[in-house]
C-alpha positions, 0 to 999 in steps of 0.5 A: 507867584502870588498867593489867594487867601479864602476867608475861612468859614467856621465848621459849625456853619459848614453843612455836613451830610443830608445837611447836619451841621459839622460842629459840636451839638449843644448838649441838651438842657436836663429838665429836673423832677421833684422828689416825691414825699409819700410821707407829707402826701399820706399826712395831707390825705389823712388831715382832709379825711379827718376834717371831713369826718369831724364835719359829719359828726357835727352836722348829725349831732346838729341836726339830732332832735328829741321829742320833749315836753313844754309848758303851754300855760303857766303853772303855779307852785303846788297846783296839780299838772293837767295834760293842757298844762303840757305839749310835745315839742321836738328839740335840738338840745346840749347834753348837758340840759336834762328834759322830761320826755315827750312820751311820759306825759301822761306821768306828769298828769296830776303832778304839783309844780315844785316851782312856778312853770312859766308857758313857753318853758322846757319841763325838767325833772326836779319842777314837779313832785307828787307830794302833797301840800297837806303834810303830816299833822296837818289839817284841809280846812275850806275858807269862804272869803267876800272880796273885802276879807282876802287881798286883791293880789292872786293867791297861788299854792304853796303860798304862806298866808295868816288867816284873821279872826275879826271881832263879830259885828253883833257882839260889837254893836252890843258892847258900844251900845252899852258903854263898854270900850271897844277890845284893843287887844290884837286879834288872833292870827292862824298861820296857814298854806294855801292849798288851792284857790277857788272861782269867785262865785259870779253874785257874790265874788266869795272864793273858797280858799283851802289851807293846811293849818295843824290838826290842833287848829283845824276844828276852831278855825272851821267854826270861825269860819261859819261865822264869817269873822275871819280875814286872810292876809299875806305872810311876808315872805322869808327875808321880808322885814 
């Protein structure tokens, strides 16, 4: 009797009810989740938060402005301020850098430059004072020069000069007239500080210089000056050979 072998079908591909496989399901694949930091989040929150916040103090402090006061002109040193010596400007400035405000520019009317203040500068406390070139002990005395008797250069306040007594012409004619030798001693000097610088009259260009001398010298100078036998010269100035 002979015997039929059926080749056997494997379980997992015979169909079961309402056409499921029979054999074992693959187990399903477990997707795994990230543990959360609420440490490391909190701290990131608070670094952007930081950030943000140091950005807007520096974008307000960039941005703050204050009301100051500039040189429109240059000043010299000892002449009195004049309210078109001065304007307002609104600055950005460092803390650091001390300003004269805008609002105390009436103050600064009538005030002497303690330096030379330079147009288009930043007017500080310290540039300016409200002392007098004329100190105590001293003398005003007005010096009437032509061109020919004071130097070419500017004269500013505040800058030390020698004031020159020149041999009177008359007396000097006389004397060569009647054989006598010329005096050879060196002249007599004054020293003095220039106190203000007068406007060259148009016909004659003479100026008016005002110097402080001491009140000892004050009288003689005067009446030298009415004769006209005077010069003015520079004084070298301190470190000066």
């Amino acid at each position: 009797m002979s015997t039929s072998t059926q080749p056997s079908v494997p379980r997992a591909a015979l169909p079961g009810p309402a056409g499921a496989p029979t054999g074992p399901a693959a187990a399903p694949r477990v997707v795994r989740q990230r543990r959360r930091r609420p440490g490391l989040i909190a701290l990131s929150i608070a670094l952007i938060a930081a950030g943000g916040l140091s950005g807007a103090l520096l974008f307000t402090a960039s941005g703050q402005r204050s009301s100051v006061l500039v040189v429109t002109r240059d000043v010299p040193v000892g002449t009195a301020i004049s309210e078109a010596d001065l304007a307002p400007a609104s600055l950005a400035l460092d803390p650091a850098v001390k300003a004269v405000p805008a609002a105390k520019k009436a103050g600064m009317v009538g005030q002497r430059a303690a330096v030379a203040l330079k147009s288009g500068s930043l007017l500080s406390p310290g540039q300016f004072t409200s002392a007098s070139l004329v100190k105590a002990g001293e003398q005003l005395v007005g010096v009437a020069l032509k061109p020919s008797q004071l130097p070419a250069s500017r004269l500013s306040p505040g800058q030390k000069v020698l004031i020159v007594s020149t041999p009177d012409p008359a007396q000097a004619g006389a004397a060569a007239g009647a054989g006598k030798p010329a005096d050879m001693t060196a002249p007599q000097t004054l020293a003095a500080t220039v106190v203000a610088v007068g406007v060259a009259a148009p016909a004659t260009g003479v100026v008016v210089v005002d110097v402080a001398v001491p009140a000892a010298s004050g009288p003689t100078l005067a009446a030298r000056v009415a004769t006209g036998a005077v010069a003015l010269i520079v004084a070298a100035q301190d470190g000066a050979s």
